[in-house]
One Martini backbone bead per residue (centre of mass of N, CA, C, O) as a GRO file, in nm:
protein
  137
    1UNK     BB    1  -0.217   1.195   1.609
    2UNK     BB    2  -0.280   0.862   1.576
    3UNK     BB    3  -0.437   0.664   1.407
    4UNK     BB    4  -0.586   0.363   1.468
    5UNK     BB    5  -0.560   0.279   1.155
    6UNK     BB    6  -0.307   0.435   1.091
    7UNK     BB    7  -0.119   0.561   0.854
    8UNK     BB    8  -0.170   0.780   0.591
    9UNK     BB    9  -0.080   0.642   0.246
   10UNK     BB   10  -0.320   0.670   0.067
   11UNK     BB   11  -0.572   0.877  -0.181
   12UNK     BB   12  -0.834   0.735  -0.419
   13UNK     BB   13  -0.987   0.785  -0.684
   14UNK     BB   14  -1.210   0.651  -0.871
   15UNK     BB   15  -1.281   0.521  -1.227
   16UNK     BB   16  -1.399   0.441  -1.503
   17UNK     BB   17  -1.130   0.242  -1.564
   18UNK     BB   18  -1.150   0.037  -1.336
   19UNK     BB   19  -1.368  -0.095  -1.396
   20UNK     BB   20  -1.604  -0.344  -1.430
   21UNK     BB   21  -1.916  -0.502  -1.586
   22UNK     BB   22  -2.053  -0.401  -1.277
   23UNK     BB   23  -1.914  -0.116  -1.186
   24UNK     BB   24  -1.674  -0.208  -1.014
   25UNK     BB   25  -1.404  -0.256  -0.895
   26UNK     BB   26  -1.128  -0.366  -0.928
   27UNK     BB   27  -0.952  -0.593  -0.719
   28UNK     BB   28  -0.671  -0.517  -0.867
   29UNK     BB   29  -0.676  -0.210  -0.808
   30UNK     BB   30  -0.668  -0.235  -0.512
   31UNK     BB   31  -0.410  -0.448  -0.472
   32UNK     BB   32  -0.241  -0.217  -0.588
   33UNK     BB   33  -0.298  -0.015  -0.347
   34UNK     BB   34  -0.148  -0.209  -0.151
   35UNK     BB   35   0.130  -0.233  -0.282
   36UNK     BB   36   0.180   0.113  -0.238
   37UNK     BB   37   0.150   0.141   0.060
   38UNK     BB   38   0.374  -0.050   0.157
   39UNK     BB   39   0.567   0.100   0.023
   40UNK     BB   40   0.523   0.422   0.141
   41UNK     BB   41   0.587   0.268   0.425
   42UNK     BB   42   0.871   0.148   0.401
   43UNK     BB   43   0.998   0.458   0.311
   44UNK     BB   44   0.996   0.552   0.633
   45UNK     BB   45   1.261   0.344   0.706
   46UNK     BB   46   1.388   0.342   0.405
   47UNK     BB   47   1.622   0.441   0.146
   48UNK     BB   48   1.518   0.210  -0.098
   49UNK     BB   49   1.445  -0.071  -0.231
   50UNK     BB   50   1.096  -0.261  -0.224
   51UNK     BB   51   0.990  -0.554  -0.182
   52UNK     BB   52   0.762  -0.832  -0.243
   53UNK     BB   53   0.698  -1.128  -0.093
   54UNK     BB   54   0.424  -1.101   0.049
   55UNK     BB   55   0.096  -1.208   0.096
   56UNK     BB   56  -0.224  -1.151   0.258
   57UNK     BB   57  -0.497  -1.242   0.249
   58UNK     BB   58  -0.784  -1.138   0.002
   59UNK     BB   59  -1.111  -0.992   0.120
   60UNK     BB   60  -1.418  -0.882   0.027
   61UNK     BB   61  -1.682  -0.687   0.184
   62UNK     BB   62  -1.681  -0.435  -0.010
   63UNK     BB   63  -1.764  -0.234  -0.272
   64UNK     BB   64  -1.649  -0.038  -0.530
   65UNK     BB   65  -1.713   0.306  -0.636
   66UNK     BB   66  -1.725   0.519  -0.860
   67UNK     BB   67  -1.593   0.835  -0.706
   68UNK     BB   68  -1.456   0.687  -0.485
   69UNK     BB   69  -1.246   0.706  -0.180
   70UNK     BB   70  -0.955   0.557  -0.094
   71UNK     BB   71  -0.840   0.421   0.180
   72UNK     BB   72  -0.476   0.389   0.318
   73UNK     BB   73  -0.379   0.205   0.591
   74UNK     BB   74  -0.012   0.187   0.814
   75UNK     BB   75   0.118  -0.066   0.982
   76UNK     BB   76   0.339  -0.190   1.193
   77UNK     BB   77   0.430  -0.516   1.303
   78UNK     BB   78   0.689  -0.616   1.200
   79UNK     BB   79   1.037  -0.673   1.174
   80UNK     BB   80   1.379  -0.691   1.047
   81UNK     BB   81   1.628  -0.697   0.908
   82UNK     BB   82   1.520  -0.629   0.587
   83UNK     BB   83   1.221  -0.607   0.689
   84UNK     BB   84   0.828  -0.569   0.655
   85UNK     BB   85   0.561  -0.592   0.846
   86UNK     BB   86   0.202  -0.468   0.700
   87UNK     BB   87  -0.069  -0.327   0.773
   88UNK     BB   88  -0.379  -0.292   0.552
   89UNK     BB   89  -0.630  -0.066   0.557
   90UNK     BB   90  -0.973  -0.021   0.328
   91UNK     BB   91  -1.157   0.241   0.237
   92UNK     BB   92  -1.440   0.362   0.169
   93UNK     BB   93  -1.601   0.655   0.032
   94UNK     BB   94  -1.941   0.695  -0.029
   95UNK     BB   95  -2.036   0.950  -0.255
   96UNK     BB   96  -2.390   1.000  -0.123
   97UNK     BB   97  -2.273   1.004   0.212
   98UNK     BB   98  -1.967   0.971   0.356
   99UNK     BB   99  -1.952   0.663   0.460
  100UNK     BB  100  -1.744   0.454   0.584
  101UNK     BB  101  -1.596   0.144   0.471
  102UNK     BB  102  -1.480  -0.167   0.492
  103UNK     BB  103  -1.328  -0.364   0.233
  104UNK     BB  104  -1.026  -0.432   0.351
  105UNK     BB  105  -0.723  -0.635   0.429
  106UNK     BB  106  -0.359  -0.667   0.455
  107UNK     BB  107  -0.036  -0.865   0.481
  108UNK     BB  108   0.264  -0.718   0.408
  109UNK     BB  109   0.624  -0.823   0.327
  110UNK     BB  110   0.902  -0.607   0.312
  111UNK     BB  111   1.221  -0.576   0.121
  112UNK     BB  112   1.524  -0.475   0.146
  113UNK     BB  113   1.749  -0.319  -0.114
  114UNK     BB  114   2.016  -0.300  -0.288
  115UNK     BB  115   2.200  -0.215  -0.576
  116UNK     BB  116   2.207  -0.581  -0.567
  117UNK     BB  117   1.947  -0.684  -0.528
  118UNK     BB  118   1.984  -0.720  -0.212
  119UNK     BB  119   1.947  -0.783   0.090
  120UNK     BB  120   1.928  -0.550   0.347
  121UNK     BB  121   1.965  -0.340   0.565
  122UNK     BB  122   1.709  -0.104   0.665
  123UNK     BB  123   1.920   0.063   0.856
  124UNK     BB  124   2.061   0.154   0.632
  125UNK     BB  125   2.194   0.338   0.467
  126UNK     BB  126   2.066   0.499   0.141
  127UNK     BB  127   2.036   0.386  -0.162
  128UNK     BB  128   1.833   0.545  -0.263
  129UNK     BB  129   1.817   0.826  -0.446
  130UNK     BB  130   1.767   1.120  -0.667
  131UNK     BB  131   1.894   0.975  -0.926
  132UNK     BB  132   1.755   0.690  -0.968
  133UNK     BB  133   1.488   0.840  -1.052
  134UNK     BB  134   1.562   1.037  -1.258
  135UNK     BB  135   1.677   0.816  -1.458
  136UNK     BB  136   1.359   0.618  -1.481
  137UNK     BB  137   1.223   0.897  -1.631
   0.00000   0.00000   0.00000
């Protein structure tokens, strides 16, 4: 069964690293893991190198505390030749109640390249192996 807010790709403890000097966890690390929820949904898409192109709007609602787990859920909205437009929708689970609040949400771009870091067709067979990867490493 699919969850109406999208397929979980991504869920994360925050850390006492994470925060700023209000005790809040920082934008920018929400931020990022919109940027990696969008990565790990665009590779079930095709085994590519995935790049982000745009970004929308991200407005925060409601903030993060640390050892909150934070929930990232991704649908496709539309595709193209080589992209993929991703809703990303954010909550974090309260910590002291179990709660789900919705943080944020945004609509993130992701195009695949090639080994020559040209856009491609994201339905071309595989680009990236694990080769590629534990090279990287």
């Amino acid at each position: 069964m699919t969850h109406p807010d999208g397929e979980l790709v991504l869920r994360v403890m925050t850390m006492p690293r994470d925060t700023n000097h209000s005790g809040t966890v920082f934008g920018g690390v929400i931020m990022s893991y919109i940027d990696q929820a969008a990565y790990v949904h665009a590779r079930t898409l095709g085994l590519h190198r995935w790049v982000t192109v745009m970004v929308e709007r991200i407005e925060f609602v409601a903030p993060v505390y640390v050892g909150e787990l934070v929930t990232l859920r991704a649908t496709t909205l539309m595709t193209g030749r080589s992209s993929v437009t991703i809703r990303i929708l954010v909550d974090a689970e309260r910590y002291s109640t179990g709660k789900h609040v919705r943080v944020t949400e945004s609509i993130i771009k992701m195009v695949a390249l090639g080994a020559d870091h040209k856009p491609i067709a994201f339905t071309s067979p595989a680009t990236l192996s694990s080769d590629d990867v534990e090279r990287r490493t």
